[in-house]
N, C-alpha and C positions, 0 to 999 in steps of 0.2 A: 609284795606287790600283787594287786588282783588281776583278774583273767581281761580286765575290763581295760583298766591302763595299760596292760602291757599291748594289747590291741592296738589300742589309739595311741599308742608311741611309734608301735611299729609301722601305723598308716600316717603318720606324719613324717617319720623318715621315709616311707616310700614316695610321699609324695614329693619330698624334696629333691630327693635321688631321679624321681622323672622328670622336674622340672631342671635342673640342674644337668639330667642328658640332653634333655632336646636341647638346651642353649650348648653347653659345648661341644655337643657333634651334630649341630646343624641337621637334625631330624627333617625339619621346613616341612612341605604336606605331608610327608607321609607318613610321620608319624605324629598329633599333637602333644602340644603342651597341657600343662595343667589348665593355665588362664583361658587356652584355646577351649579346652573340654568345657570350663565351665561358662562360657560364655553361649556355648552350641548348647547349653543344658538352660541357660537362662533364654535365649530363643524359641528353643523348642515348645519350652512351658508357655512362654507368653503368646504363641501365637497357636500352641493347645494341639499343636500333631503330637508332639511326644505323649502327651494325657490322652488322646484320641485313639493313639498306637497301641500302648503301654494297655486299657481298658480294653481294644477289639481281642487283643490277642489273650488278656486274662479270662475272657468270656468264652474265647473257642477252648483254651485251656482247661478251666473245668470245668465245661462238657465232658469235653473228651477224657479226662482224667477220670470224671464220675462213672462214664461210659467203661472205662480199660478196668476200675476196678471191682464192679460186679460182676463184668464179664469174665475177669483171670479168675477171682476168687471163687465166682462159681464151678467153672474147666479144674484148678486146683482139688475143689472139695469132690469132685467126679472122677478123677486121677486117682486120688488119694482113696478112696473110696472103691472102685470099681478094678479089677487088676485089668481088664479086656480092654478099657478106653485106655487107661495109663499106657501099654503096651503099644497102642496103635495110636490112638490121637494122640495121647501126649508124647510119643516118640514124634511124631510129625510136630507140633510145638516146639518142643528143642531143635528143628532144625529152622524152622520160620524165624526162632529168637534171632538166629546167625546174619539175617539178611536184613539190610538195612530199608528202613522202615520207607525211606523215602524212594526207593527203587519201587514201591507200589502205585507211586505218584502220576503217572503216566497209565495205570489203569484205571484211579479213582479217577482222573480227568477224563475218561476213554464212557466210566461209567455214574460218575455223577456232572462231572462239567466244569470247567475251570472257576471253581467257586467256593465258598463255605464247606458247603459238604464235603469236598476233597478233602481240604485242609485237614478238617474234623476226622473224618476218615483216616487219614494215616497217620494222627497224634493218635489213636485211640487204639491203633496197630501198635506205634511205637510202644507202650506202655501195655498191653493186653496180657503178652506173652512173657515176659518179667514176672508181672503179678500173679499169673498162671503156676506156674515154676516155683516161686515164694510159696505161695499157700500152700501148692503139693505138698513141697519139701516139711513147712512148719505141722499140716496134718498128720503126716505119714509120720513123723518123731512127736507123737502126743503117748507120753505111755498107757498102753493098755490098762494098767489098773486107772485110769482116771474115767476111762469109760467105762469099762465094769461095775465101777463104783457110782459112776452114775446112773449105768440101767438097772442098778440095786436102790437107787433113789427114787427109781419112778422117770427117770428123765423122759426115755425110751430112744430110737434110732432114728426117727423126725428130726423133723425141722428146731426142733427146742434144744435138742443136742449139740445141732450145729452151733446156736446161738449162745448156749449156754456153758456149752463146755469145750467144744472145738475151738472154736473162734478165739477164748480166752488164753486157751493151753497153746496155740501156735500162734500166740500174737508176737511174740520175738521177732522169729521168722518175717511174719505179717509185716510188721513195720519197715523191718531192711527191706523187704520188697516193696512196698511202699513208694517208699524215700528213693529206690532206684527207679520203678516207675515215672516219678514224678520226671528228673535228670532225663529221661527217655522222651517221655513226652515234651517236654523244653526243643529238648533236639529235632524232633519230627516239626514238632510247630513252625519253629525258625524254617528250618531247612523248606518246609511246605509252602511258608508265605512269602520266600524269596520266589518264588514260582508264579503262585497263586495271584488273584486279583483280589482289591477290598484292602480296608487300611488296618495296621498290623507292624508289632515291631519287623517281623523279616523283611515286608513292603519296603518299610522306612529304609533300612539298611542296603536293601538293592538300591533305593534313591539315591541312597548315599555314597554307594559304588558310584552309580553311574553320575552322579557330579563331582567326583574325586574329593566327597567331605570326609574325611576322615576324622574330624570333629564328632560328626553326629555318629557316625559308627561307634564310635570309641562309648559314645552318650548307651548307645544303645545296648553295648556288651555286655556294660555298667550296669544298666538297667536290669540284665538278664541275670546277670549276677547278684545283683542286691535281692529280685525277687525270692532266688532260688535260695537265700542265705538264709534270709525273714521268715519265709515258710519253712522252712525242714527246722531252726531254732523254734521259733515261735509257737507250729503247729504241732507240727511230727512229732519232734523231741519233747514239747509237752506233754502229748496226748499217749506216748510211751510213758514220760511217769507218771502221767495217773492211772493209767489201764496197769500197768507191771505193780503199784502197789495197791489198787485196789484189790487186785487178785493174791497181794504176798508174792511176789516173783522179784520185787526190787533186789533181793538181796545177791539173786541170782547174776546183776548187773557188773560187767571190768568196771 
């Protein structure tokens, strides 16, 4: 049996086993049904807040995503690189990772304004110092003969290095940090727009509080989950096999 039906056997039982709890233990609002969800999903679509939500908040998302990982990766390759910054800035990074990204929410508003830029602001926090920490770690375990061997090539200690031989030898690493990045920055987003002003799945989801729809919440979970599945499958996980065997490293793979 492939990886594919046993999937979709096991979301057909799930879905049955939900629809089957809500009717006999009287869920009623607070929790929906199946027919419920898909009807707040056929709503949503047609009167285009869920597509308007679902789109504001993919846009502040890779912003902010593209913003966290130039930013870690470059802190990581200056970590890895420099022992005086690793010891002192990257000691202080390992303690910022600790503190929840949305507790900076009340300064980005203090100093950008209850707007975009907040938002943007503490996804780009949330995700920064993950991807920071990844690249360290995937640098600093690059064996030496591979850069030896490269400044015996001519590569030299620049910037062509970085791109050429660093980058490729700690993409392992690179990736897992990545992929948790991404999981980070989801969370800062959400948590940000439950806050924030502008339309937006967290927006929606507050709405959704505050009219006791648990329909649309449920819509929008869904939503956050299907994206995050699509991408780390679709993206990440591809973009891992082709960088791991372009370089000969597939093998290396559980």
């Amino acid at each position: 049996m492939s990886t594919a039906l046993r999937r979709t056997i096991f979301l057909v039982l799930l879905l049955i086993a939900w629809e089957a709890g809500f009717r006999l233990f009287g869920w009623g609002w607070k929790f929906p049904s199946v027919t419920q969800t898909l009807q707040a999903f056929y709503d949503g679509l047609v009167h285009g807040e869920l597509l308007q939500a679902t789109i504001a908040s993919m846009i502040r998302l890779l912003v902010s995503f593209a913003l966290s990982l130039a930013i870690g990766t470059t802190l990581g390759f200056l970590f890895a690189r420099y022992r005086l910054l690793d010891d002192t800035l990257g000691f202080l990074v390992v303690s910022l990772q600790t503190i929840p990204s949305i507790a900076w929410l009340p300064f980005a508003i203090i100093w950008f304004g209850l707007n975009e830029s907040s938002v943007i602001f503490i996804t780009t926090l949330g995700a920064t110092w993950t991807m920071a920490l990844a690249s360290r770690t995937g640098i600093k375990n690059i064996p030496p003969i591979y850069l030896r061997a490269a400044q015996t090539m001519g590569t030299g200690n620049g910037f062509n290095m970085f791109v050429q031989v660093m980058i490729p030898a700690a993409f392992p690493h690179l990736i897992n940090g990545v992929r948790t990045a991404w999981a980070f920055a989801w969370r800062a987003l959400v948590a940000g727009e439950l806050i924030a002003k502008g339309a937006g799945l967290g927006q929606l989801l507050q709405d959704g509080r505050n009219l006791g729809d648990t329909s649309l919440m449920l819509c929008i979970v869904i939503i956050i989950a299907v994206l995050g599945t699509v991408s780390d499958h679709f993206c990440f996980k591809k973009l891992e096999d082709k960088v791991l065997e372009r370089y000969g490293l597939a093998g290396s793979k559980s």
